[in-house]
C-alpha positions in Angstrom: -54.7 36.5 -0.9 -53.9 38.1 -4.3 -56.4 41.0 -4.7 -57.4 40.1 -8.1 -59.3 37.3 -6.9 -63.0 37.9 -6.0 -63.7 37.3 -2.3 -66.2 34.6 -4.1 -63.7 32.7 -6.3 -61.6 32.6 -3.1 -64.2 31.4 -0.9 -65.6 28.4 -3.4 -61.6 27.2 -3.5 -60.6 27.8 0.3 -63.5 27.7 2.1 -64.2 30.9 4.3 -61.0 33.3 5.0 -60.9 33.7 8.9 -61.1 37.6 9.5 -57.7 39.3 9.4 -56.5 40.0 13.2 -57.2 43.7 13.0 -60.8 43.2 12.0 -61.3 40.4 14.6 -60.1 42.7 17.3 -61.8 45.5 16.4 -65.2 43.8 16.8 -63.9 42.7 19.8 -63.8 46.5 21.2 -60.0 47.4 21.1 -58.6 51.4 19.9 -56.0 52.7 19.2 -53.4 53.5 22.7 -49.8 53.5 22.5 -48.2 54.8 19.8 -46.2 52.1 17.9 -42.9 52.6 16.6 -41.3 49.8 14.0 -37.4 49.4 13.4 -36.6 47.5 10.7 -33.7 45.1 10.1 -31.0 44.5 7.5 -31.7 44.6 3.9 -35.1 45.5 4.7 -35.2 49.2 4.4 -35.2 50.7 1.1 -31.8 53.3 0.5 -32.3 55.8 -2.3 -29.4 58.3 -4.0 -28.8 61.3 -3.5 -25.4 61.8 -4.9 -23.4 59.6 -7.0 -21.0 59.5 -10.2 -21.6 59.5 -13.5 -22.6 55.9 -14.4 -25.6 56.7 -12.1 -26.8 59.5 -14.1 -30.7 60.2 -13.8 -30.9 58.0 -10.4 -31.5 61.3 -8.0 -33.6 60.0 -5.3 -34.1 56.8 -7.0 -33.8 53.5 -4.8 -30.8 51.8 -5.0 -32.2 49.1 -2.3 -35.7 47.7 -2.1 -38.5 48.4 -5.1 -37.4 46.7 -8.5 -33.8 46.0 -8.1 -34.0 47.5 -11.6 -30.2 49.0 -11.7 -28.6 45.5 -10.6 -29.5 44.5 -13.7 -28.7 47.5 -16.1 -25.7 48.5 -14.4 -24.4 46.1 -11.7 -21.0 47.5 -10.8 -22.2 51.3 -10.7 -24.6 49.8 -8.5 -22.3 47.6 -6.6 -19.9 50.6 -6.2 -22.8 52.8 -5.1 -24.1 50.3 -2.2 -20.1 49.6 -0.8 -19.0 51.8 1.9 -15.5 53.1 2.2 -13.4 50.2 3.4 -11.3 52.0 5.9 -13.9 54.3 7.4 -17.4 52.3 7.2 -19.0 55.8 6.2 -19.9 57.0 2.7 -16.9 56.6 -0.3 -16.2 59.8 -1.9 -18.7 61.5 -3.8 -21.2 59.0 -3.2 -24.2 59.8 -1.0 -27.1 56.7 -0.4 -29.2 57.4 2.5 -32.7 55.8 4.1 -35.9 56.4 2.5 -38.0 57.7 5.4 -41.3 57.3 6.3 -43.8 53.9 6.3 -42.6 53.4 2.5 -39.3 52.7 3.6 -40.0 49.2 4.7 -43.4 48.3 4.0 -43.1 46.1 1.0 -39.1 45.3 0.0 -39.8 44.8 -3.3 -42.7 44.4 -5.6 -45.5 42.3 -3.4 -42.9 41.0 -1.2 -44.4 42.5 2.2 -42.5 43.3 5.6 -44.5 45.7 7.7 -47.5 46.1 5.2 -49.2 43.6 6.6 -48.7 44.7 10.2 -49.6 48.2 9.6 -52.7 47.3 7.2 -53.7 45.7 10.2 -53.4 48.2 13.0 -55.4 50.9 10.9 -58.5 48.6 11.3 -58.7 49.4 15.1 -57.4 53.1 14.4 -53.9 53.8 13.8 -52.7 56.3 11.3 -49.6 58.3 10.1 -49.9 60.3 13.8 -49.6 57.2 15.4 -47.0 55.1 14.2 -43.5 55.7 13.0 -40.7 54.1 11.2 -37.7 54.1 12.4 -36.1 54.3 9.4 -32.1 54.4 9.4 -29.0 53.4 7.1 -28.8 49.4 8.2 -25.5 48.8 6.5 -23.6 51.1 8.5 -22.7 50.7 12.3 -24.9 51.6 15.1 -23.4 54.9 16.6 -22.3 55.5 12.9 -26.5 56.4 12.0 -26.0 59.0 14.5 -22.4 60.7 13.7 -23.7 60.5 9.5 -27.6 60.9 9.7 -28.6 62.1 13.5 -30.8 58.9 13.7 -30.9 58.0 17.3 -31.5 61.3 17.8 -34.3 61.7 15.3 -36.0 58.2 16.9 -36.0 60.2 20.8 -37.5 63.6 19.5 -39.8 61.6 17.0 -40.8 58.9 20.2 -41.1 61.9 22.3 -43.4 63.5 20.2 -45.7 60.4 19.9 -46.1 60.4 23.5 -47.2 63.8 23.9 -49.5 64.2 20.8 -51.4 61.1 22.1 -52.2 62.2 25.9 -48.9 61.0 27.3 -49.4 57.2 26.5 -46.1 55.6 25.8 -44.3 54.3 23.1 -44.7 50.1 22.2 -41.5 49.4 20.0 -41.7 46.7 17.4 -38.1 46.0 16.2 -37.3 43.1 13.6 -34.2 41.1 13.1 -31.5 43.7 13.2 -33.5 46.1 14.3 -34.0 44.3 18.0 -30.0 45.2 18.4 -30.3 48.6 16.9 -33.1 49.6 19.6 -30.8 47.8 22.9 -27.9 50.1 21.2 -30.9 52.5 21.3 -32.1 52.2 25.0 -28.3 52.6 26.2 -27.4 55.8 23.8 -30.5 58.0 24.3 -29.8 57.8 28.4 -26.0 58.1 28.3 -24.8 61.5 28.6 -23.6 63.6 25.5 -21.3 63.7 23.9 -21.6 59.9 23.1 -25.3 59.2 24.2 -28.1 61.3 23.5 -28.4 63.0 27.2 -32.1 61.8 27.5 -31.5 60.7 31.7 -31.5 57.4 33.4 -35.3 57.7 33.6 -36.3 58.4 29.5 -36.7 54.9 28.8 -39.2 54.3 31.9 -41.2 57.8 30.6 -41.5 56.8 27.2 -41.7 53.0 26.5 -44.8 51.5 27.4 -43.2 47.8 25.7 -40.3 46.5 23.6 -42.1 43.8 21.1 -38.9 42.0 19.6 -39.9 40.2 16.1 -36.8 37.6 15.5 -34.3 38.8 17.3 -30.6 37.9 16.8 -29.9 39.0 20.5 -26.8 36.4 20.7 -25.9 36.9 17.1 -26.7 34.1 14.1 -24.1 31.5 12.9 -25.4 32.5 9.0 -22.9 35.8 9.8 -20.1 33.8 10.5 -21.2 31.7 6.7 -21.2 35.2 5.4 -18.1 37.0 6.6 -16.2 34.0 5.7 -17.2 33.0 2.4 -20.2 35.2 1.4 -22.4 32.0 1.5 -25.0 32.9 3.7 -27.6 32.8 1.2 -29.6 35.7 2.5 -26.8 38.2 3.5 -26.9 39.1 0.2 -30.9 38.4 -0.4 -30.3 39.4 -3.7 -30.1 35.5 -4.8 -33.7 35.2 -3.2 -35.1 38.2 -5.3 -33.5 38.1 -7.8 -31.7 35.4 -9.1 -30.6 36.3 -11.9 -28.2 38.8 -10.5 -25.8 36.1 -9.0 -25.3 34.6 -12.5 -25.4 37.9 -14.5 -22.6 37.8 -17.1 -21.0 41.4 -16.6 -19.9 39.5 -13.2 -19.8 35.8 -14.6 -18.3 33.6 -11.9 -16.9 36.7 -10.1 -20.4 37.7 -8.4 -19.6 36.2 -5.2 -16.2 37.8 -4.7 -18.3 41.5 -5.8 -21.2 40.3 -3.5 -18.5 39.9 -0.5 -16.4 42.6 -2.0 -19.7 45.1 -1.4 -20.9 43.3 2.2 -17.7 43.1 4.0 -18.1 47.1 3.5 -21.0 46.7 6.0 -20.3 46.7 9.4 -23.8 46.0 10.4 -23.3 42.5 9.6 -20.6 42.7 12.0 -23.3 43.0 14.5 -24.7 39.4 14.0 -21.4 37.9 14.8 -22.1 35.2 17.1 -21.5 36.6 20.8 -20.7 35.0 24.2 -18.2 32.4 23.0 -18.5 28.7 24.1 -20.1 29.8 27.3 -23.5 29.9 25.2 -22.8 28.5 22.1 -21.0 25.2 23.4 -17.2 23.8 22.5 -15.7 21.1 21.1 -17.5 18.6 22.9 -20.9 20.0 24.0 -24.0 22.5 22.7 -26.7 23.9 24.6 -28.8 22.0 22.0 -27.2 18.5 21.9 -29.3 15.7 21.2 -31.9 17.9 19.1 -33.8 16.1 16.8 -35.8 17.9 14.3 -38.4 15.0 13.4 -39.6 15.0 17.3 -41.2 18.5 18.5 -43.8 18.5 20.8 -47.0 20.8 21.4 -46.9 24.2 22.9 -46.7 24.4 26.7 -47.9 28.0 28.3 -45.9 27.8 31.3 -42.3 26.3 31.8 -42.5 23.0 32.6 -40.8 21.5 29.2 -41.7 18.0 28.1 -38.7 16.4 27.0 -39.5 15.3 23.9 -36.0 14.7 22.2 -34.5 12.0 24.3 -30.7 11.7 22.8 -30.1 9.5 19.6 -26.5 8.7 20.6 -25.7 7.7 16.8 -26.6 10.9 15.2 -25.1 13.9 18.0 -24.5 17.0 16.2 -21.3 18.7 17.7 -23.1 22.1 17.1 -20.4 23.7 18.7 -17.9 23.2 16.4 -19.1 25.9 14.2 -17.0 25.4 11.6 -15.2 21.8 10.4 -13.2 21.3 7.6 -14.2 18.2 6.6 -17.0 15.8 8.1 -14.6 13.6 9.6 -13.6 16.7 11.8 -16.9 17.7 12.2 -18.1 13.8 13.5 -14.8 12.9 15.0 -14.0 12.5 18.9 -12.6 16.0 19.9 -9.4 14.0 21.7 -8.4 12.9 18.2 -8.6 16.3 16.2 -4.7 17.5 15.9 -5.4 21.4 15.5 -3.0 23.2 14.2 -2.3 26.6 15.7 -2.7 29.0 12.5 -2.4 32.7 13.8 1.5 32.5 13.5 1.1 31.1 9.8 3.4 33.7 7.1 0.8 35.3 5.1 2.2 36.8 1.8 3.4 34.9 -1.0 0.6 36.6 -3.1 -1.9 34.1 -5.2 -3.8 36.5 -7.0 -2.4 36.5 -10.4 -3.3 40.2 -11.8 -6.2 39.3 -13.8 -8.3 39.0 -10.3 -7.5 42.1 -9.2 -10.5 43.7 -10.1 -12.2 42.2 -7.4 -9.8 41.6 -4.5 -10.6 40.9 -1.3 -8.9 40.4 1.7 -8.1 36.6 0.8 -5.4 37.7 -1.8 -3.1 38.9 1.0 -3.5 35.9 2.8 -1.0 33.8 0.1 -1.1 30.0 0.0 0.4 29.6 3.6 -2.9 31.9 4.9 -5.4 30.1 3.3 -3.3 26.7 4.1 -3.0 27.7 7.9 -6.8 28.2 8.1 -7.5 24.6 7.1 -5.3 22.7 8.8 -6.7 24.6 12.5 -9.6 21.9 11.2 -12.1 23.3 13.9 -13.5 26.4 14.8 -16.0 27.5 17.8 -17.4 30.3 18.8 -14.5 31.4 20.7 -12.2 30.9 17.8 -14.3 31.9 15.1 -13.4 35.9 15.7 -9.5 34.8 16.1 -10.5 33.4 12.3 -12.4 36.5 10.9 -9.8 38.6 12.3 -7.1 36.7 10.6 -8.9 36.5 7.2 -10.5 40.1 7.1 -8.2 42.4 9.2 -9.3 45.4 7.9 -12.8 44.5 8.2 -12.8 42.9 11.5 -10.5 46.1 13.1 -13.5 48.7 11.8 -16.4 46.0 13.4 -14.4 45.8 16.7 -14.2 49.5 17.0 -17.9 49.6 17.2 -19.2 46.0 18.4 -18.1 43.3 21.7 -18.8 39.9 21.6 -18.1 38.9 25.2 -19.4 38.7 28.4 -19.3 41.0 31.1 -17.3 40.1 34.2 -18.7 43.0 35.8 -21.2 45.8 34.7 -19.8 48.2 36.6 -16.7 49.2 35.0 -16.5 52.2 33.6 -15.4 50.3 30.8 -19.1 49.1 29.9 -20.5 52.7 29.5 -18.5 53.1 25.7 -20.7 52.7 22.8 -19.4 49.1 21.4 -20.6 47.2 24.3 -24.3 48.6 23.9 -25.8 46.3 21.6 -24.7 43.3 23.6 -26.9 41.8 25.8 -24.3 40.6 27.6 -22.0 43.2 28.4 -24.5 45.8 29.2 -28.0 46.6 31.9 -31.2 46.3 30.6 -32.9 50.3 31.8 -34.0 51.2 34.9 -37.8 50.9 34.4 -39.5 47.9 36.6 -43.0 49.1 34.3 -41.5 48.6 30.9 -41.9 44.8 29.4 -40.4 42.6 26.9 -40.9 40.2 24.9 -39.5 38.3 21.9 -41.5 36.7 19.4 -40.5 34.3 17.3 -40.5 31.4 14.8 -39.9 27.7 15.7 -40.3 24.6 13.6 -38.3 25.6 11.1 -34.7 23.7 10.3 -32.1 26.7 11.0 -28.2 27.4 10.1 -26.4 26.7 13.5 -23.0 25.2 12.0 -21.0 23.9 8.8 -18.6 21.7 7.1 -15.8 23.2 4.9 -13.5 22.4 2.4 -10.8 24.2 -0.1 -12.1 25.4 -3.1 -10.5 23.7 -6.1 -9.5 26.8 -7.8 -8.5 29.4 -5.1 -6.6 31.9 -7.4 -9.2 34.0 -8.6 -12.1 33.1 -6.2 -13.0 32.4 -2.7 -10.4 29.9 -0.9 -13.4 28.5 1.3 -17.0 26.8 0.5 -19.2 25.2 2.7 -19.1 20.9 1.4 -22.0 20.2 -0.4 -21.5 16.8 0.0 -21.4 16.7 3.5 -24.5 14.9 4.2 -25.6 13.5 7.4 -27.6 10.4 5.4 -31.1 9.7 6.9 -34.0 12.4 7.3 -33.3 12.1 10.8 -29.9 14.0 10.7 -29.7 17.5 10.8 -26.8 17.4 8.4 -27.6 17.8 4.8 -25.2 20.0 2.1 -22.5 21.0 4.4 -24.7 22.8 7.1 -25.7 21.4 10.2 -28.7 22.8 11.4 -31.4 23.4 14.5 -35.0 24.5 15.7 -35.4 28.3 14.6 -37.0 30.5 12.2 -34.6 30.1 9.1 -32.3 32.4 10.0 -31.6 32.9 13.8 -31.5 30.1 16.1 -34.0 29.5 19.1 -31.3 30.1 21.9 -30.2 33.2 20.1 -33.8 34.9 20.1 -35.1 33.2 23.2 -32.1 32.8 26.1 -32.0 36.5 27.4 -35.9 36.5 27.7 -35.8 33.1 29.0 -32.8 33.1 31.4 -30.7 36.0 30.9 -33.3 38.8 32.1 -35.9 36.6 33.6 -36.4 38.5 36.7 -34.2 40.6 38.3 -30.5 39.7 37.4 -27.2 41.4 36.8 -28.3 42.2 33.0 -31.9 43.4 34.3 -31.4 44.9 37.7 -34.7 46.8 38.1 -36.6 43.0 37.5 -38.2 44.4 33.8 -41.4 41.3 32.8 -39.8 39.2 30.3 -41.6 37.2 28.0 -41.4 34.6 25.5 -43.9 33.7 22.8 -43.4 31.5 19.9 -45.0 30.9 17.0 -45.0 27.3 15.5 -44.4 27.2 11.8 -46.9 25.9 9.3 -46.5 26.2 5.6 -49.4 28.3 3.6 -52.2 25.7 2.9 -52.6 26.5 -0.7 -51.2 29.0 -3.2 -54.0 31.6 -2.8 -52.6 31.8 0.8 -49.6 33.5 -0.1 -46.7 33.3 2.1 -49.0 31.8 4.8 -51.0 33.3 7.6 -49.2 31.0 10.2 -45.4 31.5 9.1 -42.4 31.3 11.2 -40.4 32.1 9.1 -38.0 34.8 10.0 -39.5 37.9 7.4 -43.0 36.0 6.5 -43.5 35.9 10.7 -44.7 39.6 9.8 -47.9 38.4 8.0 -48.6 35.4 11.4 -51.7 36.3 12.5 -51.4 34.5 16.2 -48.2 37.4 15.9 -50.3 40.2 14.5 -52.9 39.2 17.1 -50.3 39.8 20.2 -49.0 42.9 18.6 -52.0 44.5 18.5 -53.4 43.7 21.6 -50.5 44.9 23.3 -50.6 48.4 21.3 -54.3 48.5 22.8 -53.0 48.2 26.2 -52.5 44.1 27.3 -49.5 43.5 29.3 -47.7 39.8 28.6 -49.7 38.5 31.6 -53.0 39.6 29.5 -52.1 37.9 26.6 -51.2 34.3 29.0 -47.4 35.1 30.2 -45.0 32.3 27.7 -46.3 30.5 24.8 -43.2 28.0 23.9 -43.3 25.0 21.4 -39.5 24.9 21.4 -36.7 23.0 24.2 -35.6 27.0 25.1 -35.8 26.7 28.9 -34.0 23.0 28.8 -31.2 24.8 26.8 -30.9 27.4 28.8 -30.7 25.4 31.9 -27.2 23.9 30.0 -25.9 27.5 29.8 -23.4 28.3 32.6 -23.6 32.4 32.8 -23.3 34.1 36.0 -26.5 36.1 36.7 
């Protein structure tokens, strides 16, 4: 509710506010216990100067990231320049030095009234918590995991700073509350800080039990989002670069006029975070040519929530509109639509690139593309179908250099067996599936998030008309899948989710891929599911809605805040009612085929 409203005015428009969770829970009796620790996710942390060239005179310690976006618009390609990384290293670019702003600040609000944690942490301090209880994990999200702790010492600074919570509050342990990105950040975590120096932080195969009391997972990508793949490829996830969201303008500003894209991608493909969210596990999870984990999914027909794991099945298959979700990428509807038999794929990894297409006049703004030549870009097309096992054969063809710094540092398989030696280097550590949960049978987890909401899961394709200067590839507009039943509409096909990850991405691992003891949690850690059905803001006075599910406005859910809270005071999952799903996650996991 905007402040500047009396409670009154409020009250005579909305009827009576229901008490914020914090306040509810604090009449109820609860206190501050465990110390709470929040890692943010992409984009959401604010990144300020500290050393950069001239056109960025008189910005010492000023944010680049987060706050006003002021510099996008006064100088966008000192500022542009100052957010890319180096290209071949993934580290800073010479001279230039933009690091994490650190404490609470850093990701409490991401811009003017546009809250992440604030809400959360407002929240918490009604049953107790201050500075000396919580942290922020703050850390440099467009650079790669281990890379935050060669550059800044972050994982390291995240032990001592955990360690420290425990023993300043009477050896209660640690509840972690990662978001988005951050959920992969802290399994990267939980596998460095007990992994023996050099590489890990030497903590001991026991830290992890000592010191987490709870991981509370907010949206977590843990099988990677198709919206990366929309990215990588043709800088169209819309929320990669949130700038569009926040500010608009910036996308059509005329010192890049039609260019912006190409800078956008230009700048992005520098981060090998997003490198992270590359879908992971091939077909095995995310379905082939012919099937999906989520096939017969209709969006119209959800049921009510169910707290234990009998599903109903409420989406019977509509044979006339099947989604083939696991062609992630078509080029063309008819591919997309048309009986996998009758698709005559062209093989296009031997295809000649060269035969440049860039005239000069692009150059100011190359990207990988321009080496691909007219055969490159011709090659891609004519493969007509992509899944999730082809998909890195395809980002690997069209963005060597990118995808040959991401696979130094990320895996996107799975694990024939944990045990090889293999398993214990840094790149398989934010992968569920190539790597053990910790030894610590008292620790619990959970992931929390959004459902109801229609969510990017695959897309149609087609040549852009004017491939020269821009991007050879855009997601079909037209593509439509032509009633409100289909889950086809502007070139993206899309599922149950929270916007921006998928339900079988945030939900399989605690559903089926950890659920009691299996070869990816061998000491049997609780698992635990809880989802939170969307529902728009009532009115305009609510804001961005106090039952969200969306995947940033879930941080303002109070059902959420509620669980958070209540688990920070001491409630294990069975306390707070074991699984709370709305969505078909266990029937979809059931289709998965994974060893365990």
């Amino acid at each position: 509710m905007p402040a500047s409203f009396p409670q009154y005015v409020t009250e005579a428009i909305t009827g009576p506010m229901p008490d914020p969770p914090g306040l509810k829970l604090k009449k109820e009796g609860l206190t501050v216990k465990h110390p709470v620790v929040f890692v943010p996710g992409i984009v959401t942390g604010g990144l300020e100067l500290w050393e950069g060239h001239q056109c960025a005179e008189g910005l010492f310690r000023k944010r680049l990231w987060g706050g006003t976006f002021g510099e996008v618009y006064k100088r966008p390609s000192c500022w542009v320049d100052h957010m890319s990384l180096d290209n071949e290293t993934g580290l800073d670019p010479p001279g230039i030095r933009v690091r994490p702003v650190s404490g609470l600040v850093a990701a409490d609000y991401f811009a003017a009234g546009y809250f992440v944690w604030a809400v959360l942490i407002a929240n918490l301090a009604r049953i107790g918590y201050e500075e000396k209880t919580m942290y922020m994990a703050a850390y440099d999200w467009r650079i790669s995991f281990q890379n935050t702790e060669v550059r800044d010492q972050t994982l390291s600074r995240i032990k001592s700073n955990i360690e420290l919570l425990v023993a300043t509050n009477g050896g209660n342990k640690a509840v972690i509350i990662p978001h988005s990105m951050g959920v992969l950040y802290f399994l990267h975590f939980m596998k460095w800080v007990e992994a023996p120096a050099p590489m890990g932080g030497g903590g001991g195969p026991d830290w992890c039990s000592k010191h987490i009391k709870a991981v509370l997972n907010i949206g977590g990508p843990f099988l990677g989002v198709p919206k990366a793949i929309a990215g990588l490829f043709s800088a169209e996830a819309r929320d990669i670069a949130v700038a569009r969201a926040i500010a608009p303008g910036f996308l059509d500003n005329d010192l890049f006029r039609l260019q912006t894209l190409q800078h956008v991608m230009k700048m992005t493909r520098t981060w090998d975070s997003t490198m992270s969210m590359i879908p992971r596990g091939g077909e095995t999870i995310w379905g082939g040519l012919d099937w999906s984990p989520e096939e017969g999914y209709l969006h119209t027909k959800r049921k009510q929530s169910t707290n234990s794991t009998d599903q109903l099945t409420s989406q019977e298959t509509n044979k006339t509109n099947v989604a083939n979700y696991g062609r992630m990428i078509s080029f063309g509807i008819d591919v997309a639509e048309a009986n996998s038999s009758e698709i005559d794929i062209i093989d296009f990894r031997g295809a000649i690139k060269g035969l440049n297409v860039a005239n000069t006049s692009c150059r100011d703004v190359w990207t990988e593309y321009h080496d691909m030549g007219v055969e490159g870009v011709r090659a891609v097309a004519e493969h007509k179908v992509y899944t999730a096992d082809s998909i890195l054969d395809l980002l690997q063809f069209v963005a060597p250099k990118m995808m040959a710094r991401g696979s130094a540092h990320f895996s996107y398989g799975i694990a024939d067996n944990l045990d090889n030696p293999k398993y214990e280097h840094y790149k398989y550590w934010s992968n569920p599936l190539e790597t053990k949960l910790p030894n610590a049978p008292d620790m619990e987890i959970f992931s929390l998030y959004g459902v109801g909401l229609p969510t990017e899961r695959a897309y149609v394709y087609k040549l852009s008309p004017y491939a020269e200067c821009y991007i050879p590839f855009e997601i079909d507009p037209t593509a439509d899948g032509g009633d409100e039943d289909s889950c086809l509409k502007d070139g993206v096909y899309t599922v149950d989710g929270d916007e921006t990850v998928p339900v079988l991405s945030s939900g399989f691992m605690c559903a089926k891929g950890w659920r009691g003891k299996t070869r990816f949690n061998p000491s049997g850690i609780r698992t635990y599911i809880r989802e939170y059905d969307h529902s728009p803001p009532a009115n305009l006075l609510e804001g961005r809605g106090t039952q969200s599910g969306a995947h940033v406005d879930i941080m303002g859910n109070f059902a959420l805040i509620e669980d958070v809270i209540r688990v920070a005071a001491g409630a294990t999952g069975e306390d707070l009612g074991g699984d709370r799903v709305y969505s078909d996650i266990f029937k979809w996991s059931d289709k998965i085929n994974l060893p365990l």
